[in-house]
C-alpha positions as CSV (number, residue, x, y, z in Angstrom):
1,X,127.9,63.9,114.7
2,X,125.8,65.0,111.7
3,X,123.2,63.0,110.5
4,X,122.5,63.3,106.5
5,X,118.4,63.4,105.7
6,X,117.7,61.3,103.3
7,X,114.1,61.9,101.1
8,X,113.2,58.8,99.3
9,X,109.8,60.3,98.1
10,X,109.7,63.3,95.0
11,X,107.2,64.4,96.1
12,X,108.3,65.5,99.8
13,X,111.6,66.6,98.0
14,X,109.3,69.0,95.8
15,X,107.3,70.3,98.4
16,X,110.3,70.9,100.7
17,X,112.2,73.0,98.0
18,X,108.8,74.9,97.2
19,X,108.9,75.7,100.9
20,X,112.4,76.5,100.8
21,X,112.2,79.3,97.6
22,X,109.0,80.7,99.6
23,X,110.7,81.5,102.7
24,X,113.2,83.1,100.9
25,X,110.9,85.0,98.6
26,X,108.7,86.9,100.9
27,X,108.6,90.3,101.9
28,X,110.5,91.6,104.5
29,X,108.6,91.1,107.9
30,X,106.8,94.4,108.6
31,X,107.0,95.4,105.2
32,X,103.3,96.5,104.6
33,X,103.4,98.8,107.6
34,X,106.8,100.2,106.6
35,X,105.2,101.0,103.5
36,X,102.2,103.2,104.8
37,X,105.2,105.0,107.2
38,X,106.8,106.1,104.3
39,X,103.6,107.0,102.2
40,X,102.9,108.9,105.4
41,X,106.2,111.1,105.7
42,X,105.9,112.7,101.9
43,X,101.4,112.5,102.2
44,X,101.4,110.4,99.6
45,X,97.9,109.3,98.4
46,X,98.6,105.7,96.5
47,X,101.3,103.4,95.8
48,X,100.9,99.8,94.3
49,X,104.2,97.2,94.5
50,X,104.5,94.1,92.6
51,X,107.3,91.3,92.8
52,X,108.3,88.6,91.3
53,X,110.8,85.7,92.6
54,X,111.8,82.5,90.3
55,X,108.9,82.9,88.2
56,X,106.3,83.0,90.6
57,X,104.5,86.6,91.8
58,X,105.1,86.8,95.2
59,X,103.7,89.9,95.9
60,X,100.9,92.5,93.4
61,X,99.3,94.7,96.3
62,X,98.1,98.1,96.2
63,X,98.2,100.7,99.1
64,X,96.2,104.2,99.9
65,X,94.0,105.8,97.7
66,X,93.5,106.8,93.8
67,X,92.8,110.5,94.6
68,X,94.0,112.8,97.6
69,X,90.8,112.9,99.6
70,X,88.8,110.3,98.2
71,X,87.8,106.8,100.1
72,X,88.7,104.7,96.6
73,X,91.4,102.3,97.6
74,X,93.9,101.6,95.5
75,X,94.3,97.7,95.0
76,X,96.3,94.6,93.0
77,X,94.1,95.5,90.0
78,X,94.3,99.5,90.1
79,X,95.8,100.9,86.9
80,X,98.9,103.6,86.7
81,X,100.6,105.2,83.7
82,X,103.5,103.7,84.1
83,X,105.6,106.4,82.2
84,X,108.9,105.4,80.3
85,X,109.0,102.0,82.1
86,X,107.1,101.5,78.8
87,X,109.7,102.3,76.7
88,X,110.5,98.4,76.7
89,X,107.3,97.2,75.4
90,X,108.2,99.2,72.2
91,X,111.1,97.4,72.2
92,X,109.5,94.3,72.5
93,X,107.0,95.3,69.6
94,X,110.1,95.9,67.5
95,X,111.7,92.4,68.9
96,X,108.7,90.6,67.4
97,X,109.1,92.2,64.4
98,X,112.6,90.8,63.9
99,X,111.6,87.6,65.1
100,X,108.9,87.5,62.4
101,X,111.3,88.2,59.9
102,X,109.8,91.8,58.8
103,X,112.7,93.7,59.8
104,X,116.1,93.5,61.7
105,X,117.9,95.6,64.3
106,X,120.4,97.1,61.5
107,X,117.9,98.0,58.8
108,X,117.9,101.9,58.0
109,X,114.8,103.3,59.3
110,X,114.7,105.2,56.0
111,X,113.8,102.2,54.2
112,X,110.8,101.7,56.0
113,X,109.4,105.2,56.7
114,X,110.0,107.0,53.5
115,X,109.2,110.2,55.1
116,X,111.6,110.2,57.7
117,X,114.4,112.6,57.9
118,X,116.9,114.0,60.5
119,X,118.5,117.4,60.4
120,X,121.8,115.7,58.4
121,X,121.0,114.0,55.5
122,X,124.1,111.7,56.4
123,X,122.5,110.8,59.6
124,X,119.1,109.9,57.5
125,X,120.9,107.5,55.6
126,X,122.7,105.9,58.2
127,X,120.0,105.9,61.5
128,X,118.9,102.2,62.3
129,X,116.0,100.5,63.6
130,X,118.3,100.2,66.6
131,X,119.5,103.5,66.9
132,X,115.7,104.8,67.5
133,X,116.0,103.0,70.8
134,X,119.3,104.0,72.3
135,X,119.7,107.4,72.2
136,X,122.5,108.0,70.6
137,X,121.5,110.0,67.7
138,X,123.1,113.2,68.1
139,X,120.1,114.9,69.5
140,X,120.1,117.0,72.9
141,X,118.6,116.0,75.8
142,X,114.4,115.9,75.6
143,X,114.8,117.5,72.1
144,X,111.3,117.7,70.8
145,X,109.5,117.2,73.7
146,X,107.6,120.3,73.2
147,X,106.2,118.4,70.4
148,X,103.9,116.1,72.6
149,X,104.8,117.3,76.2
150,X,102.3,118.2,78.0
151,X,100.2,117.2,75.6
152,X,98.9,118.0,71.6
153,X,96.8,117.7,68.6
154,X,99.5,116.4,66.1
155,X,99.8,112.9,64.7
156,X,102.7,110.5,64.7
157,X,103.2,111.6,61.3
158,X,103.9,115.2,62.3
159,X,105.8,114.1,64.9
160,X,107.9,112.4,62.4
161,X,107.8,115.3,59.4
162,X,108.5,117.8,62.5
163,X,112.3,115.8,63.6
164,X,114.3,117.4,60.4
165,X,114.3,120.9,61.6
166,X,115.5,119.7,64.9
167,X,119.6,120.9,65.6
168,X,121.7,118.0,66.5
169,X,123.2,118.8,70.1
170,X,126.4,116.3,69.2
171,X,127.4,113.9,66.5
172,X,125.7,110.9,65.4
173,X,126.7,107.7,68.1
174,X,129.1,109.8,69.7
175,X,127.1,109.9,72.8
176,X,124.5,109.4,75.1
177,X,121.9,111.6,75.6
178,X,117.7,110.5,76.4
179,X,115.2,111.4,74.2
180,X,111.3,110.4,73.5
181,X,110.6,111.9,70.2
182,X,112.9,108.3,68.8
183,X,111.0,106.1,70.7
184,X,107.4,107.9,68.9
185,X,109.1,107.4,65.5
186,X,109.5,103.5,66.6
187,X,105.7,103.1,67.3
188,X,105.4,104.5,64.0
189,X,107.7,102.1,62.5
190,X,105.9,99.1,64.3
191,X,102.7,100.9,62.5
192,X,103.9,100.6,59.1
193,X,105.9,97.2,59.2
194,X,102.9,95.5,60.9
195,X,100.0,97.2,59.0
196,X,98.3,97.8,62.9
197,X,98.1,100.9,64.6
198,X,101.1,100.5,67.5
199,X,98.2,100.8,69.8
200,X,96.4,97.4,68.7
201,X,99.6,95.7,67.8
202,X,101.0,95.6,71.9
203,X,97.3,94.6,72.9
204,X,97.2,91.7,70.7
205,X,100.9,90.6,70.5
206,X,102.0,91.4,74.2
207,X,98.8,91.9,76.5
208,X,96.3,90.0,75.5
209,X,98.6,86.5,74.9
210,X,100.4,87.2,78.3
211,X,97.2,87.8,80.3
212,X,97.7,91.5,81.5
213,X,94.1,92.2,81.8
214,X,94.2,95.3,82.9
215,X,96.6,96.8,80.5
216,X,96.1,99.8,78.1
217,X,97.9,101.0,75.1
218,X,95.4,103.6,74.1
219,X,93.9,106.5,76.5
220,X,90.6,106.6,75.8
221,X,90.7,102.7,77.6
222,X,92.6,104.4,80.7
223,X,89.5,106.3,81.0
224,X,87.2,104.4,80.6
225,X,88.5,102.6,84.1
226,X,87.0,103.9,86.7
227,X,89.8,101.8,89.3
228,X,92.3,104.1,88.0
229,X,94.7,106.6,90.1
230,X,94.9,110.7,89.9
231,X,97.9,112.8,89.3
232,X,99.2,114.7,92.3
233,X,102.3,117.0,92.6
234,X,103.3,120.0,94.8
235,X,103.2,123.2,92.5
236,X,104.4,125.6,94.9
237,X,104.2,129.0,93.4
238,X,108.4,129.3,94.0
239,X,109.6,125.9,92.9
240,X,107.8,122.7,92.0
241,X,108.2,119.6,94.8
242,X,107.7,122.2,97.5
243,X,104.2,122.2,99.4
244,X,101.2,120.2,100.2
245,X,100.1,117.7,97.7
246,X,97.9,118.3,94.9
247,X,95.5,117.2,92.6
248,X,96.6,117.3,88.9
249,X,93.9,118.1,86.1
250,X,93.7,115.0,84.0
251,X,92.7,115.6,80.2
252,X,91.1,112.9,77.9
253,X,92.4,112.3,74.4
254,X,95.4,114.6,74.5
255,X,98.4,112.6,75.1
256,X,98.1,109.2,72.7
257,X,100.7,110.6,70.2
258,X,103.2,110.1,72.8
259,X,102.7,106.4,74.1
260,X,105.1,104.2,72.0
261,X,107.6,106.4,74.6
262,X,105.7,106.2,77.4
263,X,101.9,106.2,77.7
264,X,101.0,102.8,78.5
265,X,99.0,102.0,81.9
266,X,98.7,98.7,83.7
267,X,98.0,97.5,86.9
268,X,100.3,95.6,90.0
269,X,98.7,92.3,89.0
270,X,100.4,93.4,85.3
271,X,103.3,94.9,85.9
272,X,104.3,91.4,87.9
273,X,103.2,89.5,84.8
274,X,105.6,91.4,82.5
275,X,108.2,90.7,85.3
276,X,107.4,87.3,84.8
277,X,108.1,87.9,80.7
278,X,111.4,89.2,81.1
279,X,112.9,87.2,83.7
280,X,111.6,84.3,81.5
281,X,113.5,85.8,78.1
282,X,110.2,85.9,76.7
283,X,109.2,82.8,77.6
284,X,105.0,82.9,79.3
285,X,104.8,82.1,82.8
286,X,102.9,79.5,81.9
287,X,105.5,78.1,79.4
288,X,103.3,77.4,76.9
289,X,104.8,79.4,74.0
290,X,106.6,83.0,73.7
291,X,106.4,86.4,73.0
292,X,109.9,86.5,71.6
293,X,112.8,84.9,71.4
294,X,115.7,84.4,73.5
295,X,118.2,86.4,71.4
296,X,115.6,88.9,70.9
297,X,115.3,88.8,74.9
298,X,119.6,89.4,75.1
299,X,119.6,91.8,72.5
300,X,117.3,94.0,74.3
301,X,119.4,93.8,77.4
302,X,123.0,94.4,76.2
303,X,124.3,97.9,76.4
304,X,125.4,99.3,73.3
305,X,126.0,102.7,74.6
306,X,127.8,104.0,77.8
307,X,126.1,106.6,80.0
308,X,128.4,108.7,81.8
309,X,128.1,107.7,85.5
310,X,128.0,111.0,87.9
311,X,128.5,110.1,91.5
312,X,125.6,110.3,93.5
313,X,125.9,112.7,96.6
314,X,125.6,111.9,100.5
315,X,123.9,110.5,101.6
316,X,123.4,108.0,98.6
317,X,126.7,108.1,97.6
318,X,127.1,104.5,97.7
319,X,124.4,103.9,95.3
320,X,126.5,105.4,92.5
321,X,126.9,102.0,90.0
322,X,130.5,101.0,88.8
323,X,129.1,100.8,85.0
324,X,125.9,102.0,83.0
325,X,124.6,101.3,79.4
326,X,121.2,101.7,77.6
327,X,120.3,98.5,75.6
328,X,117.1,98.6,74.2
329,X,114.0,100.1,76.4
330,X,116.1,99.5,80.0
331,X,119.4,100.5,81.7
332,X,122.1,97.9,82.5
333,X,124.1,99.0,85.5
334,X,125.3,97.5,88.8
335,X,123.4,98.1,92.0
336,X,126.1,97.8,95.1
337,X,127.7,95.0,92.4
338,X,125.1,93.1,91.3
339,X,124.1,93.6,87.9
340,X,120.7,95.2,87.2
341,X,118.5,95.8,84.2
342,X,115.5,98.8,85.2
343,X,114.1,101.6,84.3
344,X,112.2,104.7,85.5
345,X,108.9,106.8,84.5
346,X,107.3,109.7,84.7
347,X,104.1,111.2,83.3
348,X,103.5,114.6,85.3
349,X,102.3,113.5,89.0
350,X,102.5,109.7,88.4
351,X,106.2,107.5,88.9
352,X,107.0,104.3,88.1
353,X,110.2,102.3,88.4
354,X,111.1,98.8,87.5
355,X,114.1,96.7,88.7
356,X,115.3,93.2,87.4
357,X,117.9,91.2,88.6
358,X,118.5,88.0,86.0
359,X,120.9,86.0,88.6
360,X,119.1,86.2,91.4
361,X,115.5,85.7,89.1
362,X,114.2,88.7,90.9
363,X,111.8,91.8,89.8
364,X,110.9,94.6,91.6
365,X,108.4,97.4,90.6
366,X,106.8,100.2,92.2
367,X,103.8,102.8,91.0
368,X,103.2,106.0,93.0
369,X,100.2,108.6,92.0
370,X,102.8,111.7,93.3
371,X,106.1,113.0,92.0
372,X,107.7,112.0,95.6
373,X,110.7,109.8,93.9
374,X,112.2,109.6,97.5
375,X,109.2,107.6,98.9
376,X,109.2,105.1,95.8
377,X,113.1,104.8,95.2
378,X,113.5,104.5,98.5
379,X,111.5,101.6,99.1
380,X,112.6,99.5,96.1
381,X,115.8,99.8,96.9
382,X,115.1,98.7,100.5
383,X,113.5,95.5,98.9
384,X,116.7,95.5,96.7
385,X,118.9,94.9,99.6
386,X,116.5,92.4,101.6
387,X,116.7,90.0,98.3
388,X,119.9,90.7,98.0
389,X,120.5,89.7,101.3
390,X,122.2,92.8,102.1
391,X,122.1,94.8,105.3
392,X,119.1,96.8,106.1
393,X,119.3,100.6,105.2
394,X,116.2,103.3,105.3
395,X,116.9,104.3,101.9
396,X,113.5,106.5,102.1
397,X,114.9,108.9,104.7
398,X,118.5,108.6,102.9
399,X,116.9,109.7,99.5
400,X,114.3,112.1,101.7
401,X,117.3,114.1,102.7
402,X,119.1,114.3,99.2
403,X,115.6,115.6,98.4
404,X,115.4,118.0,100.6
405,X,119.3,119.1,99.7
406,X,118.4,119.6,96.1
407,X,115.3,121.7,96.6
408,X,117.5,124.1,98.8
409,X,119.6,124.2,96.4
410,X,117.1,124.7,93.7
411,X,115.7,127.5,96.0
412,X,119.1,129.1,96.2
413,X,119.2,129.6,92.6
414,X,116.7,130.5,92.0
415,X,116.6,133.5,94.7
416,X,120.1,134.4,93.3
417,X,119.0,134.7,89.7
418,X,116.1,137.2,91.1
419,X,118.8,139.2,93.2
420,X,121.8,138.9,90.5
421,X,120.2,139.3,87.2
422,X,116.9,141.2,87.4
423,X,116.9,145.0,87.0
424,X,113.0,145.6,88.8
425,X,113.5,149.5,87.5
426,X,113.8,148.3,83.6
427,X,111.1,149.1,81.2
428,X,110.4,147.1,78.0
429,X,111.4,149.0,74.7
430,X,107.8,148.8,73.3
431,X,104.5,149.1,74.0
432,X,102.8,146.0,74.9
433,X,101.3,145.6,71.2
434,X,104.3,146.0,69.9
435,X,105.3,142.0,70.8
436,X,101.5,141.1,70.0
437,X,101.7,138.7,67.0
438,X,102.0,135.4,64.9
439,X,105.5,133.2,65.0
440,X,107.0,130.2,64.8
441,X,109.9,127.8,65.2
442,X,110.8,125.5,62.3
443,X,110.3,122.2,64.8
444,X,107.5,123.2,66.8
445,X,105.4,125.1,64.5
446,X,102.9,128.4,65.6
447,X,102.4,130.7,68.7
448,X,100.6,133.6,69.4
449,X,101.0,136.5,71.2
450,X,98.2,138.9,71.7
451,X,97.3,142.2,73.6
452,X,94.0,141.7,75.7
453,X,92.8,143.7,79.0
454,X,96.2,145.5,79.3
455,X,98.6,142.5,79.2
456,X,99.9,139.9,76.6
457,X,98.6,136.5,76.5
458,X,100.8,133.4,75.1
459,X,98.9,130.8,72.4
460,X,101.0,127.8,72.0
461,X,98.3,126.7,69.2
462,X,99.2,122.7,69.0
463,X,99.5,122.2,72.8
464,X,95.8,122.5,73.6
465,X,95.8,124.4,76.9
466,X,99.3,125.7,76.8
467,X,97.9,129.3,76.8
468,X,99.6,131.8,79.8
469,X,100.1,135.4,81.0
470,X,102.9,137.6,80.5
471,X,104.3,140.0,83.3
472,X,107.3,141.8,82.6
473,X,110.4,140.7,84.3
474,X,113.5,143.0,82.6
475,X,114.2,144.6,79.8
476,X,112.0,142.8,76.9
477,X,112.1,139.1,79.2
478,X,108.5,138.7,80.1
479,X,107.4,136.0,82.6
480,X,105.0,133.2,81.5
481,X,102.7,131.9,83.7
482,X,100.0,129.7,82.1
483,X,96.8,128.7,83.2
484,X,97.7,125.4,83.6
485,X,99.7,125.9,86.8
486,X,101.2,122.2,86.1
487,X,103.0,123.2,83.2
488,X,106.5,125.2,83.5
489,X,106.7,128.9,84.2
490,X,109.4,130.4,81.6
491,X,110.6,133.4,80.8
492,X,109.9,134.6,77.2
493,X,112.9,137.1,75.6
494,X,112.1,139.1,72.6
495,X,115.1,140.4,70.2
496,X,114.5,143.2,68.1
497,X,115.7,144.2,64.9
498,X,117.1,147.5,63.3
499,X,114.3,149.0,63.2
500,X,112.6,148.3,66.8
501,X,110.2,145.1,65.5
502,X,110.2,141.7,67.2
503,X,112.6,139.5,64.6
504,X,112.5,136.8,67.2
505,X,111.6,135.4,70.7
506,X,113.7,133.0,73.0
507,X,113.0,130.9,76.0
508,X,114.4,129.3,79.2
509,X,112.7,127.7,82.2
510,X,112.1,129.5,85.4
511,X,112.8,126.7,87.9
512,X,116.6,125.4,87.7
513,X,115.0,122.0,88.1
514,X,112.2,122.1,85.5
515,X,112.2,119.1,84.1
516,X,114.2,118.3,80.8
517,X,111.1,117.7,78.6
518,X,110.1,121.2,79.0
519,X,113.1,121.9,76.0
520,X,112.2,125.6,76.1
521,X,115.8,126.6,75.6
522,X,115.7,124.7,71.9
523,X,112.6,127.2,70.2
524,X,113.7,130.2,68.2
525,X,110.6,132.0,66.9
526,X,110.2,134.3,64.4
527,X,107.7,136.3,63.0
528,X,105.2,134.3,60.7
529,X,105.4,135.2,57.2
């Protein structure tokens, strides 16, 4: 016979249900151990994991170090970029605009930045506040980049004047393809419509009233931390994400332009706090007011453009989701059919990923100072299934070996493209100062290429530092190499005219799996006039 327990006193009844959600919020047992295991496996240096569970954080902890080598731990309050997971707090920015009345979602960003323009007038008319944020506008994948990537010494502004000599890849809404450069003209938007710089106006309408202490929106405050993490990566000479671990150069006062798309740094302690935000649909933890409304909160997560799902390959094959949308700032998919709002980033040799599940009133996020994406997918997908109540799966060594797959494969390619297409024997058709000289793409603006010592040097004037080496490959294709070994080799192809002169120079990356913001293929130079 079963015996019903009757609690006559609240109070027990409270304290029994607070027991209740605890048990089921905690970590998986052993968790903290099978974190340093898999930090082990790829030598990564520092990871920090925060997680939040019906509104209360229920785990902000950091693990390893800030820099390979060093004795610096990396704790709770330890900031991260955290790449294009901040891609949301723009749209938030933008959300308490429209909640304040100063704009809406459908207003024609024309109106408010006079000097915008796209490449089709049609499409300036026509492109929304809305639009900025789900890329959809026509242009190709990372078009632009080049702009602000990996870093330069133009303004917003530019960045804005410099979008109407960029092609269009497809027409306008027709599909889904990511960009950044959008998500800069928004923080430019939020500038003029607020009258604050986009910097001050997520401190003092997102940070500051939710408590994220450690939070940044400008990088000269990222610096000024010294309980802050190093980039690492593995730039072997043949294909980067191949050998040891390395220390990244980090460069002050370089990269600001680009934040409203993804240069925002915070800590675990904050990243669980803006967990707290969304799961509460803008609500503070502490419910004493709100950031933004709760149709502002649903707006951002609706999908109002399909992206075309590819099936993942074995062995993650089951992780491919059944439907995927961008809304604005995150991704609404399914994850093993439960649906899931997140988002990744990534600033060169720091990842970040964030993962919200509204039913279950669950967030997951995860920082990493590497570019090891198996070590930190892995693991938030293994919490994933433990809250989901799912069986136990070592995602780390499931995405480890994918990994591994698509470096071989990388390799491959790029060892076929040496044996298939170069002709070693070629000679270029001029003498080495016959490239030398001034020229430049409509979008990107100048380069330089000069003679010096007996080979040509590279000048990519507004990306301070982008300066490399060129060593002939075939033909008139030169290899760059710059002196920034983090940055892209290409390949540099100069077309000649009638009369034997340079009338332009193409590019492409070396690596098959260079990374899409290195949009070398979209720069047609000519000679300066």
């Amino acid at each position: 016979m079963m015996v019903a327990l009757k609690i006559r006193c609240p109070l027990m009844l409270a304290l029994l249900l607070c027991a209740v959600m605890q048990a089921h919020a905690q970590v998986p047992a052993g968790f903290d151990a099978r974190v340093e295991q898999a930090m082990g496996s790829r030598e990564v240096p520092g990871m920090a994991i925060s997680i939040v569970k019906d509104g209360q954080v229920v785990h902000a902890k950091g693990y390893g170090v800030r820099r390979l080598g060093g004795s610096e731990p990396v704790d709770a309050d330890t900031i991260f970029p955290t790449g294009s997971t901040g891609k949301a707090v723009t749209a938030a920015a933008i959300a308490i605009l429209v909640d304040d009345g100063k704009l809406s979602w459908d207003d024609r960003v024309a109106d408010h930045l006079p000097d915008f323009r796209m490449y089709d007038a049609w499409v300036t008319r026509e492109m929304t506040v809305a639009d900025l944020l789900l890329h959809r506008s026509g242009l190709g994948l990372g078009a632009g980049d080049l702009l602000f990537i990996p870093r330069t010494s133009r303004s917003r502004a530019d960045i804005v004047r410099a979008l109407r000599h960029i092609k269009p890849a497809t027409s306008f809404r027709s599909g889904y393809a990511y960009d950044n450069i959008l998500y800069i003209v928004a923080g430019e938007l939020v500038t003029q419509v607020s009258g604050q710089p986009w910097e001050d106006f997520v401190r003092t309408r997102i940070f500051q009233p939710l408590g994220m202490t450690t939070a940044v929106s400008d990088e000269q405050d990222r610096f000024a931390n010294p309980n802050r993490v190093q980039p690492h990566a593995r730039l072997d000479a043949r294909l980067r994400g191949l050998g040891p671990q390395q220390l990244l150069p980090e460069r002050e006062g370089l990269g600001q332009v680009g934040a409203p798309a993804g240069g925002l740094s915070w800590s675990a302690k904050d990243f669980a706090r803006w967990m707290q935000l969304q799961l509460a649909l803008g609500a503070l933890p502490d419910g004493k007011g709100r950031i933004y409304s709760e149709a502002s909160a649903r707006a951002m997560w609706t999908p109002q453009i399909p992206i075309p799902i590819r099936p993942y390959p074995e062995p993650i094959t089951d992780m491919t989701p059944q439907f995927s949308g961008y809304g604005y700032g995150w991704n609404v998919q399914d994850y093993r059919g439960v649906k899931v709002v997140q988002h990744g980033g990534a600033v060169f040799g720091v990842l970040a990923f964030v993962v919200l599940v509204p039913e279950r009133n669950l967030g997951i996020a995860l920082q990493i100072n590497a570019e090891d994406v198996e070590v930190m997918r892995g693991l938030g997908y293994e919490l994933l299934d433990h809250y989901l109540g799912l069986e136990a799966r070592d995602w780390v060594g499931a995405f480890s070996t994918w990994n591994r797959e698509r470096l071989a494969g990388g390799l491959k390619a790029l060892d076929g493209a040496k044996a298939d297409a170069r002709n070693a024997s070629s000679r270029p058709s001029l003498k080495l100062a016959g490239y030398a000289g001034a020229y430049t793409d409509a979008w990107y603006g100048s380069i330089t290429v000069a003679e010096r010592g007996g080979s040509l040097r590279v000048d990519f004037r507004q990306t301070p530092d982008m300066a490399g080496t060129l060593s002939h490959w075939q033909y008139d294709t030169f290899r760059v190499d710059w002196d920034d070994a983090s940055i892209e080799p290409a390949y540099m192809t100069f077309a000649l005219d009638a009369e034997g002169r340079v009338a332009r120079i193409t590019m492409k990356a070396v690596s098959p799996l260079a990374d899409f913001s290195y949009d070398y293929p979209d720069l047609l130079f000519e000679p300066a006039k």
